[in-house]
mmCIF file as gemmi writes it, N, C-alpha and C atoms, coordinates in Angstrom:
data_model
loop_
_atom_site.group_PDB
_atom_site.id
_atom_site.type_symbol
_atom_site.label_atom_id
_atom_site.label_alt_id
_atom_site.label_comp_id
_atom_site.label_asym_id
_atom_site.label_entity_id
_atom_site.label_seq_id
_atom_site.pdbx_PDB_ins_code
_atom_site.Cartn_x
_atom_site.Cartn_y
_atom_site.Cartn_z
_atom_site.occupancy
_atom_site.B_iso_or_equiv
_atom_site.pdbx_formal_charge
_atom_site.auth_seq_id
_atom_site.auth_asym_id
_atom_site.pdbx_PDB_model_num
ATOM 1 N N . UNK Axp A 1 ? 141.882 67.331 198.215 1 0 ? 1 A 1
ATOM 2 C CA . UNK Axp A 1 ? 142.9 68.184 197.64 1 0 ? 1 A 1
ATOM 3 C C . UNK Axp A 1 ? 142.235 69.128 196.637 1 0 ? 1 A 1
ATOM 4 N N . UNK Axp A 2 ? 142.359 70.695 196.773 1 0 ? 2 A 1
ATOM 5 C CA . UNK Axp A 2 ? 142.225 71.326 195.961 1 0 ? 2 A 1
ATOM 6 C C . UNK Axp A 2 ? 142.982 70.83 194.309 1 0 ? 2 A 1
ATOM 7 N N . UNK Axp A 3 ? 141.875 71.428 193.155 1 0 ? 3 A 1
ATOM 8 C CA . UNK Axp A 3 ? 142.108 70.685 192.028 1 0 ? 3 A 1
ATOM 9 C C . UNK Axp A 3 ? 142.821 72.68 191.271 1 0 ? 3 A 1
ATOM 10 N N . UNK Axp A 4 ? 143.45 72.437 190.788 1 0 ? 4 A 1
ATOM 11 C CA . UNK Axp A 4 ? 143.825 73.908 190.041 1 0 ? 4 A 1
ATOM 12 C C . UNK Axp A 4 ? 144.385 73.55 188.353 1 0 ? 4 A 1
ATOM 13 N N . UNK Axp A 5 ? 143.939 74.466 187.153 1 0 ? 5 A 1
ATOM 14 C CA . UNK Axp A 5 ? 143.903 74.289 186.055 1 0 ? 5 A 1
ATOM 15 C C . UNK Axp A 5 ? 145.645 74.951 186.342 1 0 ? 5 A 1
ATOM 16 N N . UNK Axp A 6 ? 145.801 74.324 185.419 1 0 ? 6 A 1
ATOM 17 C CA . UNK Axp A 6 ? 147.809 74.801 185.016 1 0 ? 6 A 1
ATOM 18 C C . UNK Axp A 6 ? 147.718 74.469 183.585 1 0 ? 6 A 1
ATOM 19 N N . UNK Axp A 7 ? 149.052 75.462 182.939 1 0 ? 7 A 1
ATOM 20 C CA . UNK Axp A 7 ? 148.992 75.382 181.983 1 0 ? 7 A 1
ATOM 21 C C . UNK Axp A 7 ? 150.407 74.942 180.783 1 0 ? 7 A 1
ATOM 22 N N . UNK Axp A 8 ? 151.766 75.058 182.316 1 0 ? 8 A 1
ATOM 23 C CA . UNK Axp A 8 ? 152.709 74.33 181.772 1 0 ? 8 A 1
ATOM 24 C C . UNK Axp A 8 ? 153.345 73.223 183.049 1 0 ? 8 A 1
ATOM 25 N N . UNK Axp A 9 ? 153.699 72.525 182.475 1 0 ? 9 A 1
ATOM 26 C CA . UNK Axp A 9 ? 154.678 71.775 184.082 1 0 ? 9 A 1
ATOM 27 C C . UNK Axp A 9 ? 156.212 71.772 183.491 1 0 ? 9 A 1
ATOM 28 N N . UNK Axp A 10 ? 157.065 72.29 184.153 1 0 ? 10 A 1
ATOM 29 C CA . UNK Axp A 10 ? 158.413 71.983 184.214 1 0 ? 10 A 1
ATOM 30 C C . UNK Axp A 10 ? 158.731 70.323 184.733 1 0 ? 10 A 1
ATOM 31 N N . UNK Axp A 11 ? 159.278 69.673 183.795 1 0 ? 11 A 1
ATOM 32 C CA . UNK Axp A 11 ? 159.716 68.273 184.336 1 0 ? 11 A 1
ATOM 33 C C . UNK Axp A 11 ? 161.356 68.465 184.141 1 0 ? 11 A 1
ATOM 34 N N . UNK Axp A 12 ? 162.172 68.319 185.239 1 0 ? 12 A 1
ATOM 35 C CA . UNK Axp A 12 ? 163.856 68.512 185.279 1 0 ? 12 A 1
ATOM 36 C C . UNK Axp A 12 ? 164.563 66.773 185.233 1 0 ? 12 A 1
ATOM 37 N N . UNK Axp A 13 ? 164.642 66.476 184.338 1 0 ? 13 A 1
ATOM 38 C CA . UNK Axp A 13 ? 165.405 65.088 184.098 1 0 ? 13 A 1
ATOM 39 C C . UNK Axp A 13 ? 166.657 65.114 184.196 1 0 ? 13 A 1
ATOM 40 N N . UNK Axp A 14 ? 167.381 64.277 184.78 1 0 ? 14 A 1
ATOM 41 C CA . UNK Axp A 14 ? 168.719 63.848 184.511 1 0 ? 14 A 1
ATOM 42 C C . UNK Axp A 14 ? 169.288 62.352 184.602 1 0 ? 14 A 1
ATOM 43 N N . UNK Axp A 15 ? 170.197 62.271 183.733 1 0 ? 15 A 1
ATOM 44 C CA . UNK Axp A 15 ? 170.402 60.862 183.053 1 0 ? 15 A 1
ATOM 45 C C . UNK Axp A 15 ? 171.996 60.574 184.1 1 0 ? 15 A 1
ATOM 46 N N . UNK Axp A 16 ? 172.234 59.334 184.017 1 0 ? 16 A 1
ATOM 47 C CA . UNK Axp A 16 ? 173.388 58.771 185.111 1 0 ? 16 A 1
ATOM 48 C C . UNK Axp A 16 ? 174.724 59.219 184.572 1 0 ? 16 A 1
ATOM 49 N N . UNK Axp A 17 ? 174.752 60.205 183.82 1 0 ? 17 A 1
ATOM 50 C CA . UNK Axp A 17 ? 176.126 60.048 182.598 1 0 ? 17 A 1
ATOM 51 C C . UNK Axp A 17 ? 176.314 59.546 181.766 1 0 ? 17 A 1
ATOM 52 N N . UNK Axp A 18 ? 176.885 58.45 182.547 1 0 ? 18 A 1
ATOM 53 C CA . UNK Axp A 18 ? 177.779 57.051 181.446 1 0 ? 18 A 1
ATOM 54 C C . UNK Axp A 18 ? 176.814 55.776 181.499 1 0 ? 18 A 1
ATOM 55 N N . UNK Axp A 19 ? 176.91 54.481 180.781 1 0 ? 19 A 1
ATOM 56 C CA . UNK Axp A 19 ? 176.271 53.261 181.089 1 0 ? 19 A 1
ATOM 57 C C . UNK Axp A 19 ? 177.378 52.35 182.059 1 0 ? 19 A 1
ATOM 58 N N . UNK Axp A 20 ? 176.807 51.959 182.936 1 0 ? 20 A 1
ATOM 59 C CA . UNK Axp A 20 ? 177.591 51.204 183.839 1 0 ? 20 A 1
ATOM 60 C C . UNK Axp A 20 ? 178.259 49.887 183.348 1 0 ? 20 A 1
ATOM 61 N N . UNK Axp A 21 ? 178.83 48.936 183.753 1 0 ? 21 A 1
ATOM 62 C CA . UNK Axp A 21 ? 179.891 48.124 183.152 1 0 ? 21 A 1
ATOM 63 C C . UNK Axp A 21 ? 178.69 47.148 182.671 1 0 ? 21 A 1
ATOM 64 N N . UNK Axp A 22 ? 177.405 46.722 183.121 1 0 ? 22 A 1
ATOM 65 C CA . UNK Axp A 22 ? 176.862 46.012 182.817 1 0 ? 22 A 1
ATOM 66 C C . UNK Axp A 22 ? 175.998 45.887 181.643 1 0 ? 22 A 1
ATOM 67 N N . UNK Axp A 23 ? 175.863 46.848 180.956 1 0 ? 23 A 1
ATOM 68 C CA . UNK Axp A 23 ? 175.469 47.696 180.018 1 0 ? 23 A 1
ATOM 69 C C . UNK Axp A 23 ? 175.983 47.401 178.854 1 0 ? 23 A 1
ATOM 70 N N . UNK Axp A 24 ? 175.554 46.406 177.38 1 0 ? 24 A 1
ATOM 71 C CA . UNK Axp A 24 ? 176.644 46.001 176.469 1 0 ? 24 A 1
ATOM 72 C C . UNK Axp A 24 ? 177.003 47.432 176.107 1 0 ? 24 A 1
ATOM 73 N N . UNK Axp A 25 ? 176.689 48.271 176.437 1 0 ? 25 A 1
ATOM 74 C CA . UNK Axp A 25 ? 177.043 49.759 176.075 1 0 ? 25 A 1
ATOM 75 C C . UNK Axp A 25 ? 178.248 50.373 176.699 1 0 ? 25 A 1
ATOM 76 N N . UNK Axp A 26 ? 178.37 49.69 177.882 1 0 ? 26 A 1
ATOM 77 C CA . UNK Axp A 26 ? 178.709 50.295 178.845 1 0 ? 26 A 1
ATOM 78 C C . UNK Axp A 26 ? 180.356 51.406 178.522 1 0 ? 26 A 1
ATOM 79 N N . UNK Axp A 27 ? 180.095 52.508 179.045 1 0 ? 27 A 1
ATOM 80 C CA . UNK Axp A 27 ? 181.137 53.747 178.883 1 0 ? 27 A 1
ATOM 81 C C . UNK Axp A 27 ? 180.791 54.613 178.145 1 0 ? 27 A 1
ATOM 82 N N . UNK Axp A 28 ? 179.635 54.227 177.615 1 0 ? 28 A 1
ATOM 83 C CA . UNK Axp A 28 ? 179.028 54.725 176.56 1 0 ? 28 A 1
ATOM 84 C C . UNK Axp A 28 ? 178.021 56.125 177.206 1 0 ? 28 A 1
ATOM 85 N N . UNK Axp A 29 ? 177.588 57.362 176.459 1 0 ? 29 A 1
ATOM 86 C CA . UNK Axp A 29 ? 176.837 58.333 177.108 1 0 ? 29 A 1
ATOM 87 C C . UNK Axp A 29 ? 175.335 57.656 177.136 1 0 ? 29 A 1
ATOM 88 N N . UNK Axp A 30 ? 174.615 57.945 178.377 1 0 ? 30 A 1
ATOM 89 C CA . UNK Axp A 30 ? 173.389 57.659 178.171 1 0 ? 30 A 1
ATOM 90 C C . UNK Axp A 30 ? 172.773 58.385 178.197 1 0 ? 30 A 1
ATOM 91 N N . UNK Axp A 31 ? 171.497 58.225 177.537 1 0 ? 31 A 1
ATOM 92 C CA . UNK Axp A 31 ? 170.641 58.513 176.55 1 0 ? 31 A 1
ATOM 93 C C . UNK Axp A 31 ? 169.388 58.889 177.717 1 0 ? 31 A 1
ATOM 94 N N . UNK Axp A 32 ? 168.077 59.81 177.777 1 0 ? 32 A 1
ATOM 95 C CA . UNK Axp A 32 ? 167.284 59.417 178.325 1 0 ? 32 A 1
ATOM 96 C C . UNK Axp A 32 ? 165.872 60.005 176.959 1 0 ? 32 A 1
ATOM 97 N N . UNK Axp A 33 ? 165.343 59.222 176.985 1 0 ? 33 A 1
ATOM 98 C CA . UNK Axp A 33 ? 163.709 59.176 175.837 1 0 ? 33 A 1
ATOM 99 C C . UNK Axp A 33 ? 162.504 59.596 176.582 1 0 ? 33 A 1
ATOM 100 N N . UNK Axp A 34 ? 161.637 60.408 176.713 1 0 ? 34 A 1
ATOM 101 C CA . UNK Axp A 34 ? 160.307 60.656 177.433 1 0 ? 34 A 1
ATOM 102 C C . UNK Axp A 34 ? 159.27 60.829 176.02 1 0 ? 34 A 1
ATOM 103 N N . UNK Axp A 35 ? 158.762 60.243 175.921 1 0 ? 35 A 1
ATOM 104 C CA . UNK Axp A 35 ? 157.508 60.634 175.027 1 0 ? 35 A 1
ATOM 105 C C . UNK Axp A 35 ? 156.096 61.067 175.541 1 0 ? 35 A 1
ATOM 106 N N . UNK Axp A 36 ? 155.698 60.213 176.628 1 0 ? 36 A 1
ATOM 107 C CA . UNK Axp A 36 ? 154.773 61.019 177.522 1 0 ? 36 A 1
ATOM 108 C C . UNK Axp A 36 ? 155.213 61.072 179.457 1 0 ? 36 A 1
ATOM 109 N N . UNK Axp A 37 ? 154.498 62.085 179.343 1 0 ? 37 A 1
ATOM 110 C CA . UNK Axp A 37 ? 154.211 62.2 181.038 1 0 ? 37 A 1
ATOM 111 C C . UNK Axp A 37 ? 153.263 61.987 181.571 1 0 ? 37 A 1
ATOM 112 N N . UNK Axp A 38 ? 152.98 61.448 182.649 1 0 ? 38 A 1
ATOM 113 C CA . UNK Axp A 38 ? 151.054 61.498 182.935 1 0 ? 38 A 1
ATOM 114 C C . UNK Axp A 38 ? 151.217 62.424 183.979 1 0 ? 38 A 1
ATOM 115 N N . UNK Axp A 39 ? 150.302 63.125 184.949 1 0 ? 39 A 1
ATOM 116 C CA . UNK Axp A 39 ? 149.825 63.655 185.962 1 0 ? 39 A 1
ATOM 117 C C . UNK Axp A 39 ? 148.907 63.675 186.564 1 0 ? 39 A 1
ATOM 118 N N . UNK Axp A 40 ? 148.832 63.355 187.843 1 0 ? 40 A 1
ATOM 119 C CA . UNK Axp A 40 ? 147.513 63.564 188.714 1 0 ? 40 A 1
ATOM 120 C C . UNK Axp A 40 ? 147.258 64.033 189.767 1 0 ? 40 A 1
């Protein structure tokens, strides 16, 4: 595989909505956290 320098990546996340019934949260909005990404 060709290797190519880049200099931003778009990452498009999306979270389920709500927490499901099982969830002591559950109905509640959820949340999603990324602190890192890796790539290769």
């Amino acid at each position: 595989m060709d290797e190519k320098q880049v200099m931003f990546v778009r990452v498009k996340v999306e979270n389920q909505g709500v927490l499901p019934d099982w969830h002591p949260y559950k109905g509640e909005k959820a949340w999603i956290m990324v602190d890192e990404v890796g790539l290769e």
